[in-house]
NUTI-710014 format. One line per 2 residues: their letters; for each residue x, y, z of C-alpha. Coordinates in steps of 0.2 Angstrom, whole numbers, always signed. Each point is the difference from the previous one (the first is absolute). Layout:
<rs>
A> X,Y,Z; ... $
</rs>
This chain:
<rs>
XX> +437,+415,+618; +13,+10,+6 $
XX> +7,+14,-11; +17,-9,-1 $
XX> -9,-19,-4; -12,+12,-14 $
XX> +16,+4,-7; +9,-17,-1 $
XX> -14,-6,-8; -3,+13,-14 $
XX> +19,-4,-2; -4,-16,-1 $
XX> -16,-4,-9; -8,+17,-9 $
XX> +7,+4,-17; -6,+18,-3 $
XX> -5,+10,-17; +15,+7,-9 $
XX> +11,-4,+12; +18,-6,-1 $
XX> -1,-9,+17; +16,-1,+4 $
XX> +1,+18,+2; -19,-1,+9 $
XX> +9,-13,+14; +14,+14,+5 $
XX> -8,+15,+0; -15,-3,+15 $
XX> -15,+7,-11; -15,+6,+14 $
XX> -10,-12,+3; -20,+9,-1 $
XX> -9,-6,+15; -14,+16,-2 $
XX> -3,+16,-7; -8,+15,+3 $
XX> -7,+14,-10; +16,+3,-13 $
XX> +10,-8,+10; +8,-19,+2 $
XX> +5,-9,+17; +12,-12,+2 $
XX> +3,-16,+12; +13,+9,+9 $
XX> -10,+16,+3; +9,+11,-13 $
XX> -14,+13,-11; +3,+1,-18 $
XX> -9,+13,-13; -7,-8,-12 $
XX> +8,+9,-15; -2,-9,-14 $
XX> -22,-7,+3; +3,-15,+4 $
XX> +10,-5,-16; -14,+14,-9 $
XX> -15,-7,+7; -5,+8,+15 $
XX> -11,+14,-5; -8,+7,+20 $
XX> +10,-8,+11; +1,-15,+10 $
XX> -13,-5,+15; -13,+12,-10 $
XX> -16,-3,+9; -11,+4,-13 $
XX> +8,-15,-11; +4,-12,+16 $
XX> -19,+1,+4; -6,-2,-19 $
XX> +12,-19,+3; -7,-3,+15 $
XX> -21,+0,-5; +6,-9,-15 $
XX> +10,-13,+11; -19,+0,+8 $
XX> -9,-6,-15; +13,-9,-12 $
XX> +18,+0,-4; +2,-11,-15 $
XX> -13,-5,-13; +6,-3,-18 $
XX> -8,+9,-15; +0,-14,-10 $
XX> -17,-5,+0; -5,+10,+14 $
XX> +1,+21,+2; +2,+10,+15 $
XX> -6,+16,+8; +18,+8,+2 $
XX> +6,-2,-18; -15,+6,-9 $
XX> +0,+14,+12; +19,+3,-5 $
XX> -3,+0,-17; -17,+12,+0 $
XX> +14,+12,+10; +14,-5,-14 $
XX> -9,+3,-14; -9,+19,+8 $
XX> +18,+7,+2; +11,-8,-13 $
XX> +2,+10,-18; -19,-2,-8 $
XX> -1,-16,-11; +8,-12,+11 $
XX> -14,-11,+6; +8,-17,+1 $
XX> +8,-6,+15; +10,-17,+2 $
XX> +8,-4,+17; +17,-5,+4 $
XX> +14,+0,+16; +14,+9,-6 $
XX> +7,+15,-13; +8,-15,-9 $
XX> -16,-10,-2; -10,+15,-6 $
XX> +13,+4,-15; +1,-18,-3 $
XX> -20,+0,-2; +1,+17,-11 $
XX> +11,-10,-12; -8,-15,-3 $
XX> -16,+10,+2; +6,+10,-16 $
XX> +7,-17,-8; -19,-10,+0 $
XX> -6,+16,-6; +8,+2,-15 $
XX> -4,-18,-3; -18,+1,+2 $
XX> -3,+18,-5; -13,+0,-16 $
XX> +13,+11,-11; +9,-15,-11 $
XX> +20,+6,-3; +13,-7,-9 $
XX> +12,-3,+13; +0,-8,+18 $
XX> +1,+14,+13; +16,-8,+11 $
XX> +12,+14,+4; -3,+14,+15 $
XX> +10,+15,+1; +6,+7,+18 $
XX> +13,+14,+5; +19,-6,+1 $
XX> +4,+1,+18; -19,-3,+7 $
XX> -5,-12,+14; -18,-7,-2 $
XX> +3,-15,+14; +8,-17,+1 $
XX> -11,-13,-10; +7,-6,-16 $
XX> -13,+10,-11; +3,+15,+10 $
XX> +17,-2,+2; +0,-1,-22 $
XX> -6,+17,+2; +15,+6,+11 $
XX> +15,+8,-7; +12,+0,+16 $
XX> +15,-11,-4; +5,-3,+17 $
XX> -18,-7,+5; -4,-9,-17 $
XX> +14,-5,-9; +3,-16,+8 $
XX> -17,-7,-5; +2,+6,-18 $
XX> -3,-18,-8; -17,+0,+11 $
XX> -6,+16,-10; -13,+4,-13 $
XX> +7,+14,-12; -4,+16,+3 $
XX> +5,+16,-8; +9,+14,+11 $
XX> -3,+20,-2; +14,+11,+6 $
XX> -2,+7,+15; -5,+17,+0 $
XX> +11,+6,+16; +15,+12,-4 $
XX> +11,-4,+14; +9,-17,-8 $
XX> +0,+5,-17; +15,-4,-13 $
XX> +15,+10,+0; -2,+17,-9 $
XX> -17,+0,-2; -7,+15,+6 $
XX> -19,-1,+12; -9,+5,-17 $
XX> +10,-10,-10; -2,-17,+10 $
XX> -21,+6,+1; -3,+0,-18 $
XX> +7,-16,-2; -10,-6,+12 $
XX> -15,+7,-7; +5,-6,-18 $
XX> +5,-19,+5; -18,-1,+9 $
XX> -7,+7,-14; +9,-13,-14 $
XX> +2,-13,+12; -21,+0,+1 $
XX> -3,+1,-17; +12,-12,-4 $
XX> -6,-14,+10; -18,+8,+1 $
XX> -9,-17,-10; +8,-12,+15 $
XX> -2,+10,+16; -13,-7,+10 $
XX> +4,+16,+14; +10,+12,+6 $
XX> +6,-1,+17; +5,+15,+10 $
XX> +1,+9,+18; -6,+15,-2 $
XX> +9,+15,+5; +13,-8,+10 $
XX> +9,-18,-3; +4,-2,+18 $
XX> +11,-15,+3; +10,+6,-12 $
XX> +7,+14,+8; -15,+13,-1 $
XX> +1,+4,-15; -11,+13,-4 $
XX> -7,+3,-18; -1,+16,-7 $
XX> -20,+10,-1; -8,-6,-14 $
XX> +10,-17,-6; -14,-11,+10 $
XX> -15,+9,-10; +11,-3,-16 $
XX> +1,-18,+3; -18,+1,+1 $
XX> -3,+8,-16; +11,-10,-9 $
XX> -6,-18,+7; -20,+7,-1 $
XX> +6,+4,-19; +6,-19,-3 $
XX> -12,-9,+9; +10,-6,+12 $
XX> -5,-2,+20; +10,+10,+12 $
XX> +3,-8,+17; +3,+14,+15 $
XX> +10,-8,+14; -5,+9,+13 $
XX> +3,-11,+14; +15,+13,+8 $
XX> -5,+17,-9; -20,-2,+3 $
XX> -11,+5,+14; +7,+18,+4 $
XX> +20,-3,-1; +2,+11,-14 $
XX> -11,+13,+5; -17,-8,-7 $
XX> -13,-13,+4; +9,-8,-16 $
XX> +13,+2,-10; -6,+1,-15 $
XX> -14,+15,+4; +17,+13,+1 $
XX> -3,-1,-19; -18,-6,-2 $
XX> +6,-16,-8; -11,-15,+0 $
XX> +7,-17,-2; -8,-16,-5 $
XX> +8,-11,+14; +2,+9,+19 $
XX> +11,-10,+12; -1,+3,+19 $
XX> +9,-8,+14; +12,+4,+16 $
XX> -12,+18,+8; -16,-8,-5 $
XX> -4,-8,+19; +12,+14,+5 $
XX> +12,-11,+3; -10,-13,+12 $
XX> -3,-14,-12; +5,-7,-18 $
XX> -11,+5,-13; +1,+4,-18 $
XX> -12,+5,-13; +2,+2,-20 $
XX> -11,+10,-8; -10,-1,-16 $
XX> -13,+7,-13; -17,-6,-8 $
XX> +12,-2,-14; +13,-10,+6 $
XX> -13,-10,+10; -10,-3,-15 $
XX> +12,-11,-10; -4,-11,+18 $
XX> -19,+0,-2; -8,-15,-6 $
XX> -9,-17,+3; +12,-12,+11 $
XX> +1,-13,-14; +8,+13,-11 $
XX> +17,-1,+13; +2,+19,+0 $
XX> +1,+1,+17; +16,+8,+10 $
XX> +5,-16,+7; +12,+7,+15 $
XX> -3,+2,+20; +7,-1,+15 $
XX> -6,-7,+14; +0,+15,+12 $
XX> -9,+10,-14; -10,+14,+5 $
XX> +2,-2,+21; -13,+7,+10 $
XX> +13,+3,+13; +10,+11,-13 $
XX> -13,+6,-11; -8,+9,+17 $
XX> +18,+9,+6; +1,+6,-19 $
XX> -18,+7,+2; +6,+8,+16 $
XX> +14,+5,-8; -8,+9,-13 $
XX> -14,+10,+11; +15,+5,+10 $
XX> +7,+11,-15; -15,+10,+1 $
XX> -3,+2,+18; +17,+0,+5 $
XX> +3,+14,-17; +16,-12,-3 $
XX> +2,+8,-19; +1,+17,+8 $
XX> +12,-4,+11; +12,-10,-12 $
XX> +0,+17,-10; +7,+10,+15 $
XX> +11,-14,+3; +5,+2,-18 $
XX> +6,+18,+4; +9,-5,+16 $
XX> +11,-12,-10; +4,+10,-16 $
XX> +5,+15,+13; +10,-10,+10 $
XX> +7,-15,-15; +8,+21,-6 $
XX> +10,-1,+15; +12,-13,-9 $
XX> +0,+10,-19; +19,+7,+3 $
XX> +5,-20,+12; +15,-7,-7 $
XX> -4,-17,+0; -18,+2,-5 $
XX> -1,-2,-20; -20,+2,-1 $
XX> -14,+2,+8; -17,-8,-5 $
XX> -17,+5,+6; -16,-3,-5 $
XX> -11,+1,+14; +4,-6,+16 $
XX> +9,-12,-12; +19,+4,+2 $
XX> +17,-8,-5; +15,+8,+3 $
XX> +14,-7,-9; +17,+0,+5 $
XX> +16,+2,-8; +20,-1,+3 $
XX> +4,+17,-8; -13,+12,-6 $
XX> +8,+8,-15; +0,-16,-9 $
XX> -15,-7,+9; +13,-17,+2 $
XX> -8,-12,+10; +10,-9,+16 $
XX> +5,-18,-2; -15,-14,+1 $
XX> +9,-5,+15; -1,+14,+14 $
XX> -18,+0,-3; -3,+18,+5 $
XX> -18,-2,-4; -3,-12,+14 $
XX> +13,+8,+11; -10,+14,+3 $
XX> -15,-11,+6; +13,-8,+11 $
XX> +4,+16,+7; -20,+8,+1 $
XX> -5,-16,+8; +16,+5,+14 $
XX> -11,+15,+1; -20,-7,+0 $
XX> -6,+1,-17; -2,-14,-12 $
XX> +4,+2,-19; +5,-10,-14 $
XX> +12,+2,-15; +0,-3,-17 $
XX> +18,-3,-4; +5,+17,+5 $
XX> -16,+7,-3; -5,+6,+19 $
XX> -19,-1,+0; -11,+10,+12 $
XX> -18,-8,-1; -12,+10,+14 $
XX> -17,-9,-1; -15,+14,-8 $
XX> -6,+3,+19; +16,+3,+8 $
XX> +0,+19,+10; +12,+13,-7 $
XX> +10,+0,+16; +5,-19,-2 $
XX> +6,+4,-20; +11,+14,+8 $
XX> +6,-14,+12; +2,-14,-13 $
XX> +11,+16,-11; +9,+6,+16 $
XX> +7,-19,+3; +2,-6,-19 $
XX> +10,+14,-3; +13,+1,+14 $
XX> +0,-20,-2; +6,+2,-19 $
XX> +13,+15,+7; +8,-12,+13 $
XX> -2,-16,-11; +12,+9,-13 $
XX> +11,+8,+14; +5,-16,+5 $
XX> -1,-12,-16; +9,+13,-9 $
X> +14,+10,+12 $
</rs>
């Protein structure tokens, strides 16, 4: 097809994630034809830097021959089998390599397609366990806990767990209860609260609100670090250890979304090793194939696992799959993947990335219209605001987040908002000099955006 007869149908046929598509038909959105190292080719010939991964799931780049080879002798040998019934070489190779770099004491792992499905397996995971676990309680274990403004995926059990009203709200009557912890990010606090203040309120309502509820929570839910799709927002040092202690306390499973925050985007292989936490639950999606193929994986212990462990007859098995479960195809990208952050020395590199951004993000400290900036990592939202005293927020309807994006992609690089939060994304691998780029253009697309939605 021609470029214009691509577009017409898209406009015609494709209904795209998150998207009002009324907007998408009059705003000519690139249409990817190929890419190349960091960065994206359209059908009209126009190069694009791929500032935000992919959507977070690029991790070395794109046409990476290590991984595009790894697909192709896969392609050689097999590229579906089930693992019902059946194993295969790929996904027990996977998991050998999982279990060898992941926090010790995760040995368990269960295959899926998508960061949704992987949460959604954590919880029901954590459901059946409590169920069949040999300790007798008094009460049925039926109620998670999750972070108000988190994003764990789209399913309905995942979306129970998600505590951003504009996403969820809608499907409330679709929901299983849940109990929501304050959000431990200072920037949206109440009126009058000071930063301390609104922090030790946090760190008091997670405290009761888990003792509290403590006897019916069958797990905690939370991304560590970083709940990304709801603005960045950045939890202080020390509140994701404390979540820990306090659910290790009370017997109750923590879940670790790390499906945007995990393999090396924060600064670590994962999350949760900046404060040597171990959780019982581990889920992994979108940078696992590097951003080739969909696969998720969930995580578990011999403890969780053992609840599981018994004769067929006894019906304690996990009874949920999906038919692309465990894909030789994806499973051996995700193994190249892996072997790339050691030869490629990609953990390294996201740490002198980490410096380029926090020396360059200080550029916009004293910006008018720039009320905070969030970093953790090469992690970044910078939010942006009507009127800096007050840290007021422009009306819903200029939609100065996405207008920046508008105006970047005027100038080659590819981002994408959240609300007004402007979020800069470099895959783990990208050089230093394409990070200065990617700043160079975000930033004088956010000075002419306001100059002209705002003079």
């Amino acid at each position: 097809m021609q470029p214009e007869e691509l577009r017409r149908v898209d406009n015609d046929h494709v209904w795209h994630p998150f998207t009002q598509m009324r907007a998408h038909r009059d705003e000519f959105v690139p249409i990817i034809e190929s890419a190349e190292g960091y960065f994206l080719k359209d059908v009209n010939g126009n190069t694009y830097l791929d500032g935000v991964s992919s959507l977070w799931c690029n991790v070395h780049g794109h046409h990476v021959p290590e991984i595009d080879q790894a697909i192709r002798d896969q392609l050689d040998k097999v590229a579906h089998s089930t693992l019902l019934g059946l194993a295969s070489v790929p996904s027990i190779e996977l998991a050998g390599e999982l279990v060898r770099r992941a926090p010790t004491g995760l040995t368990k792992v269960f295959y899926s397609d998508s960061g949704s499905t992987a949460v959604e397996i954590a919880l029901k995971m954590a459901f059946q366990y409590h169920a069949q676990k040999k300790e007798s309680e008094t009460q049925p274990r039926d109620l998670f806990a999750c972070m108000q403004d988190s994003y764990h995926g789209d399913t309905i059990g995942s979306v129970s767990v998600g505590g951003i009203p504009i996403f969820h709200q809608i499907f409330g009557k679709l929901l299983f209860e849940s109990v929501q912890i304050p959000c431990p990010a200072t920037f949206h606090r109440p009126d009058g609260d000071t930063e301390s203040r609104y922090l030790e309120y946090c760190n008091q309502e997670l405290e009761r609100l888990i003792i509290e509820n403590h006897k019916r929570l069958a797990a905690f839910i939370i991304e560590p670090l970083v709940q990304g799709a709801g603005g960045m927002l950045i939890h202080p040092r020390g509140y994701l250890k404390r979540v820990r202690e306090l659910t290790a306390r009370y017997g109750i499973p923590l879940i670790a979304d790390e499906v945007a925050v995990g393999l090396g985007r924060t600064g670590t292989m994962f999350a949760c090793e900046s404060e040597a936490v171990i959780p019982d639950f581990l889920c992994l999606a979108k940078g696992i194939t590097g951003g080739y193929l969909p696969l998720a994986v969930t995580m578990t212990t011999d403890k969780i696992f053992s609840a599981f462990d018994a004769e067929p007859d006894e019906y304690k098995t996990f009874f949920h799959g999906h038919t692309y479960t465990g894909n030789p195809l994806a499973c051996a990208a995700a193994l190249a993947t892996l072997k790339l952050f050691d030869t490629h020395q990609t953990l390294e590199n996201v740490t002198k990335n980490t410096e380029i951004l926090s020396k360059r993000l200080s550029e916009l400290k004293d910006h008018p219209h720039v009320g905070e900036v969030r970093q953790q990592g090469v992690m970044v939202g910078i939010e942006l605001v009507k009127e800096r005293e007050s840290n007021s927020s422009f009306p819903a309807e200029k939609r100065m987040g996405h207008q920046v994006t508008l105006m970047a992609r005027k100038q080659g690089v590819i981002i994408r908002p959240l609300g007004d939060v402007v979020v800069l994304m470099p895959a783990p691998g990208m050089p230093g000099d394409l990070v200065h780029q990617l700043c160079d253009t975000v930033f004088t697309a956010i000075d002419e955006t306001i100059r002209l939605q705002v003079a």
